[in-house]
N, C-alpha and C positions, 0 to 999 in steps of 0.2 A: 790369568786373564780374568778382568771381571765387568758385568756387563750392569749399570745400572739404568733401570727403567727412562728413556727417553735420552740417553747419552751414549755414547759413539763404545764402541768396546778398547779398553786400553790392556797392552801388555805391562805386565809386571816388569818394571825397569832394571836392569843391572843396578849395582853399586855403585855413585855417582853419576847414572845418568837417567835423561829426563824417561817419563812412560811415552810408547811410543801408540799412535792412535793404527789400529789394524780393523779387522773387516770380520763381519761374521756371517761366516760360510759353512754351510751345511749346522747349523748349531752347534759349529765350535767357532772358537775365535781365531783368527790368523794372521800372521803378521803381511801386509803385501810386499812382496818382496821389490826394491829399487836397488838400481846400480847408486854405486859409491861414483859422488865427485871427485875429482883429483885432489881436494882437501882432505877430503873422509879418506883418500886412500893414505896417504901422508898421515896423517891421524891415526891409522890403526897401525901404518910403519911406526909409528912413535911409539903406540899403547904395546907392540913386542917388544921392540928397542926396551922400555923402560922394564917392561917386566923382565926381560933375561939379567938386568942392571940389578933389578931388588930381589932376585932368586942368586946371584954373584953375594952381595952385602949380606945376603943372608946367609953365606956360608954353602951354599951346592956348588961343587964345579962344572957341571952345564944342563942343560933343559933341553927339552925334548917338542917340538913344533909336531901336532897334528895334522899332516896337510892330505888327506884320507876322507872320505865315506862323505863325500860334499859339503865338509869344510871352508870356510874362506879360502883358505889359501888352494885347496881343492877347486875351488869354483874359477879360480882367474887362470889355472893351469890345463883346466881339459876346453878346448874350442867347442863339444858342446853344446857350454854353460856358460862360456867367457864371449859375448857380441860384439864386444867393445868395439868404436871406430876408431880408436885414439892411441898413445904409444901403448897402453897397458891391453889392448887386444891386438888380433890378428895374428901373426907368426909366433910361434913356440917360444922365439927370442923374446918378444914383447909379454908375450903372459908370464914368463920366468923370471 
């Protein structure tokens, strides 16, 4: 994270994607955290989809998903961390 004088504090972006602008709180920087649209959720279904596809091409026979210690996928599965009004909240069936 880096803060320059009279600009907003940006995190350090992953590997093709944009910096994202977060908040500084207590003199550290933070990201504020937002629910995913149902694009963004689609989107991250893609971004495992594709990596368990180039961990296969590359020769492993399977991969191992972290879905533990407040994780993504951690976070849509315990109600609560998951508010959603929409199919992806509410009953156990819907966060899974």
């Amino acid at each position: 994270c880096f803060r320059a004088k009279g600009f907003p504090c940006l995190m350090q972006p992953a590997l093709g994607q944009k910096p994202q602008l977060a908040e500084w709180v207590s003199s550290r920087c933070q990201l504020v955290p937002a629910a995913l649209d149902k694009q963004g959720i689609k989107d991250k279904v893609q971004a495992y989809r594709q990596a368990a596809r180039n961990a296969i091409d590359a020769g492993f026979n399977g991969i191992e998903l972290h879905g533990a210690h407040g994780y993504l996928i951690d976070q849509f599965t315990k109600d609560s961390v998951n508010k959603r009004t929409d199919e992806y909240g509410g009953s156990i069936e819907n966060r899974c």
